[in-house]
N, C-alpha and C positions, 0 to 999 in steps of 0.2 A: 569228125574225127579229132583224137585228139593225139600232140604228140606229147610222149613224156621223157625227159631228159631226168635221169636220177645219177646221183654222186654220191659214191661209197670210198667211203676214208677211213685208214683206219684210227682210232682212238688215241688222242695227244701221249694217253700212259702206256700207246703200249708202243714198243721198240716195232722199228721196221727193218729190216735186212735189206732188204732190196732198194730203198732208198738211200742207206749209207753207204752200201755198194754201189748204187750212180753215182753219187754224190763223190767218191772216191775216184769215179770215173774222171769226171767233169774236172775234177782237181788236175788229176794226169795231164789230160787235155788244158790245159792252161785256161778253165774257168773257175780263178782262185775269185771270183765274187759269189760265191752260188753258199750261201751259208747254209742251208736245209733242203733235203729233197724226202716229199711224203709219196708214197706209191698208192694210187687208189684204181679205182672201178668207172666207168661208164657205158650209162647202156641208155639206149631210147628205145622207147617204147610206143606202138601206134596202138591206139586202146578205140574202139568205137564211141560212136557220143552217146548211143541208147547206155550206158550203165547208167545205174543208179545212185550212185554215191564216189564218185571217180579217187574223191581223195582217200576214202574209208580202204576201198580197192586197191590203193598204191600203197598206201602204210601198210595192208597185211601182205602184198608183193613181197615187199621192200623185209620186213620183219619174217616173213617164212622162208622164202628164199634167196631173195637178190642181196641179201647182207645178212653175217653175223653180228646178232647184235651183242654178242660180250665183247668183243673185239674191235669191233665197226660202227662207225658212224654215220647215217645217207640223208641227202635231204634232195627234193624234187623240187621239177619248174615244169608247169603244164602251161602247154600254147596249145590253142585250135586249129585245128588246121584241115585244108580243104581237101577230100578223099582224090584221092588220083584214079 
């Protein structure tokens, strides 16, 4: 088996809300060191080891559903790992 940890960000150009509203947060709460805060995605994924092309398979995941790509940015880390 395999496990897949993917990270969906979104894109340096586009504005985040949600991150300048924590960010606004953090200020309140007296962490005036926190200069940026970006809000993204994380998902793992347990994929079997019979596929045939693991990476071909996560890139079209990743680009059809798990992230918009005009918006979004994802990149993956696949470890092996032992079926339970």
């Amino acid at each position: 088996m395999y496990k897949v940890k993917v990270f969906v960000t979104l894109k340096e150009s586009v504005l985040d809300p949600q991150g300048t509203a924590v960010k606004g947060s953090l200020h309140r709460m007296e962490y005036s060191e926190v200069q940026d805060v970006r809000i993204g995605k994380y998902l793992e994924l347990t994929i079997d080891k019979n596929v045939e092309n693991l990476d071909k398979s996560v890139r079209e995941m990743c680009e059809k559903l798990l992230s918009n790509p005009v918006i979004e940015d994802y990149r993956y880390e696949v470890e092996e790992v032992v079926a339970q």
